[in-house]
C-alpha positions as CSV (number, residue, x, y, z in Angstrom):
1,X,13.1,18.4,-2.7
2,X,14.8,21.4,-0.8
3,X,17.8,21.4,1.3
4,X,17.0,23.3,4.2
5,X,18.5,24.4,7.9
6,X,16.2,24.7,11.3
7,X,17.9,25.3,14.9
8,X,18.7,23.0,17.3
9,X,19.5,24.7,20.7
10,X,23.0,26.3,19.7
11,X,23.8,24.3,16.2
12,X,22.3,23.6,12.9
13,X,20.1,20.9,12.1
14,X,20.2,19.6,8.0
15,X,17.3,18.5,6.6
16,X,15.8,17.3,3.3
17,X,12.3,18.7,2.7
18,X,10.5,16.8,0.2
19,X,7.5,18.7,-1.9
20,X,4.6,16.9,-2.7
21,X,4.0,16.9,-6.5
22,X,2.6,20.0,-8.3
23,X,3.9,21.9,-4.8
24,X,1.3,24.9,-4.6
25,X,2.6,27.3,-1.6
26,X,-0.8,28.9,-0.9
27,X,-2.2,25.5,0.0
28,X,-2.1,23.8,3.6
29,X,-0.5,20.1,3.4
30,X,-0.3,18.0,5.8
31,X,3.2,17.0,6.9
32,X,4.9,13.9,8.2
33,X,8.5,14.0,9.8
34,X,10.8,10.6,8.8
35,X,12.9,9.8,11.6
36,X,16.1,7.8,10.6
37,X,18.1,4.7,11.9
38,X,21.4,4.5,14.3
39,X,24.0,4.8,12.0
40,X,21.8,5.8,9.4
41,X,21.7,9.7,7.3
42,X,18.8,11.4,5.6
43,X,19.7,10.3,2.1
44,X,18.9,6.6,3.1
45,X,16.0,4.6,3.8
46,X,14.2,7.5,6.1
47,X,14.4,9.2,2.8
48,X,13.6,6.7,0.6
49,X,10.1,6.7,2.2
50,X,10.1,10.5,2.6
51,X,10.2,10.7,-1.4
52,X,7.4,8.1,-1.8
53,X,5.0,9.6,1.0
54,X,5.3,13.3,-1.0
55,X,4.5,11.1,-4.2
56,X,1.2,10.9,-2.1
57,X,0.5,13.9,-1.4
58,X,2.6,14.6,2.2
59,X,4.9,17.0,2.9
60,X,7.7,15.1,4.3
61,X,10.9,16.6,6.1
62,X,13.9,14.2,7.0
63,X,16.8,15.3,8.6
64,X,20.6,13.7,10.4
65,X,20.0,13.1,13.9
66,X,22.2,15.9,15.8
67,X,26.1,14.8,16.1
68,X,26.0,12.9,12.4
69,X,25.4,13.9,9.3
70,X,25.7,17.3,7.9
71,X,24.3,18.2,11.4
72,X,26.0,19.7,13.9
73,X,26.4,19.6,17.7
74,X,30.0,18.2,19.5
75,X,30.6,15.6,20.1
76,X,30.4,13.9,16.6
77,X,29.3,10.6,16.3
78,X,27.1,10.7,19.8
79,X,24.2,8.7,19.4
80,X,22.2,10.5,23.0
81,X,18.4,8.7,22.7
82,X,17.5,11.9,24.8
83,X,18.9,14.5,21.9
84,X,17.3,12.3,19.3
85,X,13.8,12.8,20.7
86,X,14.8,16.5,20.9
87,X,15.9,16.2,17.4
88,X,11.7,15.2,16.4
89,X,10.7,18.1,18.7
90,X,12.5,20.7,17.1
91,X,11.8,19.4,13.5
92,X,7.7,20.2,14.4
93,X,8.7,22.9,15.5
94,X,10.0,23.8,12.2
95,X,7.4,22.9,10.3
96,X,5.0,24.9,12.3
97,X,7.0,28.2,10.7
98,X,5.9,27.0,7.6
99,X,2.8,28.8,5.9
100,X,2.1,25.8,3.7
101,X,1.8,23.1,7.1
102,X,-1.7,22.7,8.5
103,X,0.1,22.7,11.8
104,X,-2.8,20.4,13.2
105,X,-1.7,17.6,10.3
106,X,1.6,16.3,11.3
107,X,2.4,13.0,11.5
108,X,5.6,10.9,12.5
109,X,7.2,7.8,11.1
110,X,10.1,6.1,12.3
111,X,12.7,3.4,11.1
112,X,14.4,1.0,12.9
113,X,15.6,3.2,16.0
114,X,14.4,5.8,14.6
115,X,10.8,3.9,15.4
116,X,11.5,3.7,18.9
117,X,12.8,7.6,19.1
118,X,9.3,8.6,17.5
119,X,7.4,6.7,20.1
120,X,9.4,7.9,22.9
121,X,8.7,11.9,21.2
122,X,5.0,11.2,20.8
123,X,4.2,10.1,24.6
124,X,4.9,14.1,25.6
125,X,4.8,16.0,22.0
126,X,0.8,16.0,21.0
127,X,1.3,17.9,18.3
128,X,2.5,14.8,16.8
129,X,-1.0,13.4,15.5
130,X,-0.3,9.7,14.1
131,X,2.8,7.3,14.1
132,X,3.8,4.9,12.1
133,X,6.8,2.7,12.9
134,X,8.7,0.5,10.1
135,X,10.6,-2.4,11.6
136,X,11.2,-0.1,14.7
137,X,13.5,-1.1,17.8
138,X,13.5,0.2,21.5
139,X,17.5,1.0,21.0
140,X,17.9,0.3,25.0
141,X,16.7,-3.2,24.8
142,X,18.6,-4.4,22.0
143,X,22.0,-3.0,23.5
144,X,21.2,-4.0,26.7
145,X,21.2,-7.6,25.5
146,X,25.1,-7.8,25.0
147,X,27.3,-8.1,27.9
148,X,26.1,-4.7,29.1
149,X,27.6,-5.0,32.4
150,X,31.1,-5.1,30.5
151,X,30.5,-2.5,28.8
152,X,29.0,-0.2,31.2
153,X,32.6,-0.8,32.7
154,X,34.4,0.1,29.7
155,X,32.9,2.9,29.1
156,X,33.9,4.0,32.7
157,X,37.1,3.6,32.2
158,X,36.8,5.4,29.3
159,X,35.9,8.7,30.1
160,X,37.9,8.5,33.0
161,X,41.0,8.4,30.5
162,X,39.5,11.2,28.2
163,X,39.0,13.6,31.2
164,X,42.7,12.8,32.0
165,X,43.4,14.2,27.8
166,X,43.4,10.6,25.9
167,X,41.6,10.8,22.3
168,X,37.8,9.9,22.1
169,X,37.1,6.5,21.0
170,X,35.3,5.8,17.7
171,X,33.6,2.2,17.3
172,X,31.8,1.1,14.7
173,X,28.0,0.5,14.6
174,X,28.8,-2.7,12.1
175,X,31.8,-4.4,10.9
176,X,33.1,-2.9,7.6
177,X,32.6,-6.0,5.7
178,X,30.7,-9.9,5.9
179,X,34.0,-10.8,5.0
180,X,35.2,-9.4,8.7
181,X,32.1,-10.1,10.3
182,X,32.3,-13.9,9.6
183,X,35.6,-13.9,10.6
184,X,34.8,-12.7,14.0
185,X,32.3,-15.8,14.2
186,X,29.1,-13.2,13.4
187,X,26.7,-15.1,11.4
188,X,23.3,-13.2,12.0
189,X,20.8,-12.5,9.5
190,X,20.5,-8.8,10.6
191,X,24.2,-7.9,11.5
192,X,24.8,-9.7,7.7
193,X,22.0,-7.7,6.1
194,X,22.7,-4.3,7.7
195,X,26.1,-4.9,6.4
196,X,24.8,-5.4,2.9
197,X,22.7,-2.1,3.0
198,X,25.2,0.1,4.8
199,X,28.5,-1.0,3.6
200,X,28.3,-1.7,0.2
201,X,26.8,0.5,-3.0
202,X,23.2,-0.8,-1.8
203,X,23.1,1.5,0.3
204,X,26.2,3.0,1.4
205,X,26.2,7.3,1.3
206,X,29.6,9.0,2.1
207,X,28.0,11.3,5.4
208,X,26.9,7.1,7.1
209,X,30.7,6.5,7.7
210,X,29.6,3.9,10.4
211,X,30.8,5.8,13.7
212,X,29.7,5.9,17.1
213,X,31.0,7.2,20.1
214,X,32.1,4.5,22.7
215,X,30.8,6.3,25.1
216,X,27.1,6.8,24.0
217,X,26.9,2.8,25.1
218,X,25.7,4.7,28.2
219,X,23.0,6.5,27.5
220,X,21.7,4.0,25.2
221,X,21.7,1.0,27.4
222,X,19.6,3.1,30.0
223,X,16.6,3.8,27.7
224,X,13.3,2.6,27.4
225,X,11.9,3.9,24.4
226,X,8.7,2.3,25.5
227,X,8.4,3.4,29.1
228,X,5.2,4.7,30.1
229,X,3.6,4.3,26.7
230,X,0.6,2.1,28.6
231,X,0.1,5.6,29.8
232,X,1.0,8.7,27.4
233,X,0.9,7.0,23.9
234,X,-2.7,8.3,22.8
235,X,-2.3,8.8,19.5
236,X,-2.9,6.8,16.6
237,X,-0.2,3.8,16.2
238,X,0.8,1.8,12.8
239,X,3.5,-0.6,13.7
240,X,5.4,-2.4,10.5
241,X,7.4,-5.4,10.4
242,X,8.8,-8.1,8.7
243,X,8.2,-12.1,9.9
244,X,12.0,-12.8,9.1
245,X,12.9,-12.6,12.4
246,X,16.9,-11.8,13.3
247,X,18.7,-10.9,16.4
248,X,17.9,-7.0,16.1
249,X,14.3,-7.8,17.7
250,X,12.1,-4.9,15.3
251,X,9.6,-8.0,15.2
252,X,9.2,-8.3,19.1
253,X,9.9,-4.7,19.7
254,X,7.0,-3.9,17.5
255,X,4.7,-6.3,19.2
256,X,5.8,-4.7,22.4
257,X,5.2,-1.3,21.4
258,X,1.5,-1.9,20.0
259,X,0.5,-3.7,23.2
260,X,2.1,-1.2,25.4
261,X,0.5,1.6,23.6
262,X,-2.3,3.4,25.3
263,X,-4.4,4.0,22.3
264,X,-7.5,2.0,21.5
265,X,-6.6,3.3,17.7
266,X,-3.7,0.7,16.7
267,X,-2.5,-1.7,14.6
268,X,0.4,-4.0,14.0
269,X,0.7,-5.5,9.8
270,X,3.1,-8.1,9.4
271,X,4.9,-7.9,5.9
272,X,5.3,-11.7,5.3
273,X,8.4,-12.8,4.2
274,X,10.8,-9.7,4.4
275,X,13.3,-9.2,6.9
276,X,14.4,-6.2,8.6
277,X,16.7,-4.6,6.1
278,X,14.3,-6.2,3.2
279,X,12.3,-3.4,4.7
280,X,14.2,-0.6,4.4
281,X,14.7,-0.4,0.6
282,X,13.5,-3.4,-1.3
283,X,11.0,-2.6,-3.6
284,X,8.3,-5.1,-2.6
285,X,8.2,-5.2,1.1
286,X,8.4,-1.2,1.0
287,X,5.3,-0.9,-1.3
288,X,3.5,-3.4,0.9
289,X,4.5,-0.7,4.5
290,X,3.5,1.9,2.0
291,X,0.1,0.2,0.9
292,X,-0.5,0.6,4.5
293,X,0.7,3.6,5.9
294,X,-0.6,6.0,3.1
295,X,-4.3,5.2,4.1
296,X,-3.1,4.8,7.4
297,X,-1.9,9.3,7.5
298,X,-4.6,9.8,5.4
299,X,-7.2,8.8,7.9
300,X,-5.5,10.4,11.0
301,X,-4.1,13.0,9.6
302,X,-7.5,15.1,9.6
C-alpha cells in the first residue's frame, strides 16, 4: 500500500493506494476506486475491501471523503452529497495520471452511502466502467425519514446564529455508546450495530471521531442519489445486501437502485443471513460480496 495525495479544487485529497500483489509498474492494471461510508475513513471497511480486491489482482485507491479524514477542505466535518460525488470524479482523475492504470479499466464500488454517492458519480462520469454497491443507501432517503421538517427548521436557525458569529455546531452521526443509545429509547438493529463497528475496538480508527456538521442535514435531506438513474445509469450494476433488514434501508435502497437502473446488465445478490454492518467487516458475509464482485470487475472491467 502507498500513501498518496491528488488535488481536490484548492485542498488535498488523502488516499490509500493499494498495489496488487507482485506490483510490476510497466504493466497496465485495472483499477477500482472504494468509496467509503458517512462517518466512515479510508482505514475502515472501504479499505478492508480495497486490500482484498488488490489480493485479486485490482489496483484499488481509497481515500477520506473531502472535510473528514486526513482530507482537507473547510468546513470540517461537512458531509455535502454534491462534494462527495466530486470527491469520485477527481479520484479517476487521478488514476488516469498513473502509467500503470489502463484508463479504460476502472471500476467503482461503494459502501453504505458511499454506494449511493457512486451511483449518483456514475449516471454523468462514463469513465467509470462497472459499479458495484455493498449494502448501499440513497443518504437523502434515509434522512429524510426523520422528522425532516424539524430539522430543516433547525438548521435554519442555525446558520442564521453562525452568520451573526455563534460557534458551528458538531452532532454526532451515532451515539457514543449502546449504553447511551438505549438510554435514549434507541433499540434498532442497525443504529446498535453501527455502534459496535464504529465505536468500539471493532472498528473504531482515531481520524472516524463520529462528527458531522448540523448544518449538512440540508444538503443531505435534498438528495436523490438515485434520481434519473432509469435514464443515465448504463453501466454495469452489482448491488450487495444483507436479508437482515434494519431501519438504515441498504436492503430496499438496493432493490431501488437495481430497478431504477438503466442498464440491461445488472444484478442484485442477497447475502443471506448478514445484516448491514455484518457486511462491512465480518469475515463470512464479506467473502460471500467478494465471491461475487471479483468475477463480477473481472468480466466488465475489459
Amino acid at each position: 500500500m502507498q500513501k498518496v495525495t491528488f488535488k481536490n479544487r484548492n485542498w488535498d485529497t488523502i488516499a490509500n493506494l493499494h498495489l496488487p500483489v507482485n506490483f510490476d509498474e510497466s504493466q497496465n492494471y485495472p483499477a477500482i476506486v472504494c468509496v467509503h461510508p458517512g462517518s466512515s475513513v479510508k482505514e475502515q471497511t472501504a479499505g478492508l475491501y480495497a486490500q482484498k480486491l488488490a489480493e485479486k489482482g485490482f489496483l484499488a485507491l481509497v481515500y477520506d471523503a473531502s472535510f473528514q479524514g486526513e482530507s482537507g477542505g473547510e468546513p470540517r466535518y461537512l458531509e455535502d452529497p454534491t462534494t462527495r460525488v466530486e470527491d469520485i470524479r477527481y479520484a479517476v482523475d487521478y488514476l488516469t495520471t498513473l502509467n500503470f492504470i489502463n484508463e479504460k479499466r476502472i471500476g467503482l464500488l461503494g459502501i453504505c452511502a458511499g454506494g449511493g454517492y457512486a451511483a449518483n458519480a456514475a449516471m454523468t462520469e462514463k469513465r467509470i466502467k462497472a459499479v458495484g454497491t455493498v449494502v448501499g443507501i440513497n443518504t437523502g432517503r434515509a434522512f429524510r425519514e426523520i422528522n425532516f421538517l424539524e430539522t430543516l427548521e433547525a438548521v435554519s436557525s442555525q446558520r442564521t446564529a453562525e452568520a451573526s458569529g455563534a460557534e458551528p455546531m458538531i452532532t454526532n452521526w451515532t451515539p457514543n455508546s449502546a449504553k447511551e443509545a438505549k438510554q435514549a429509547g434507541i433499540n434498532d438493529m442497525d443504529m446498535l450495530e453501527a455502534i459496535d463497528y464504529y465505536r468500539t475496538p471493532r472498528g473504531e480508527y482515531p481520524t472516524a471521531n463520529n462528527k458531522l456538521l448540523f448544518t449538512s442535514m440540508a444538503n443531505l435531506i435534498k438528495f436523490d442519489a438515485f434520481h434519473l438513474a432509469d435514464v443515465l445509469f448504463t453501466q454495469p450494476l452489482l448491488v450487495i445486501v444483507g436479508d437482515k433488514v434494519g431501519a438504515f434501508g441498504s436492503y430496499r435502497d438496493g432493490f431501488d437502485l437495481y430497478n431504477k437502473a438503466a442498464t440491461t446488465n445488472k444484478k442484485i445478490h442477497i447475502v443471506k443471513g448478514a445484516s448491514h454492518y455484518d457486511l462491512y467487516d465480518k469475515h463470512e458475509a464479506t467473502e460471500e460480496a467478494l465471491e461475487n464482485l471479483v468475477p463480477f470487475f473481472n468480466k466488465n472491467l475489459l
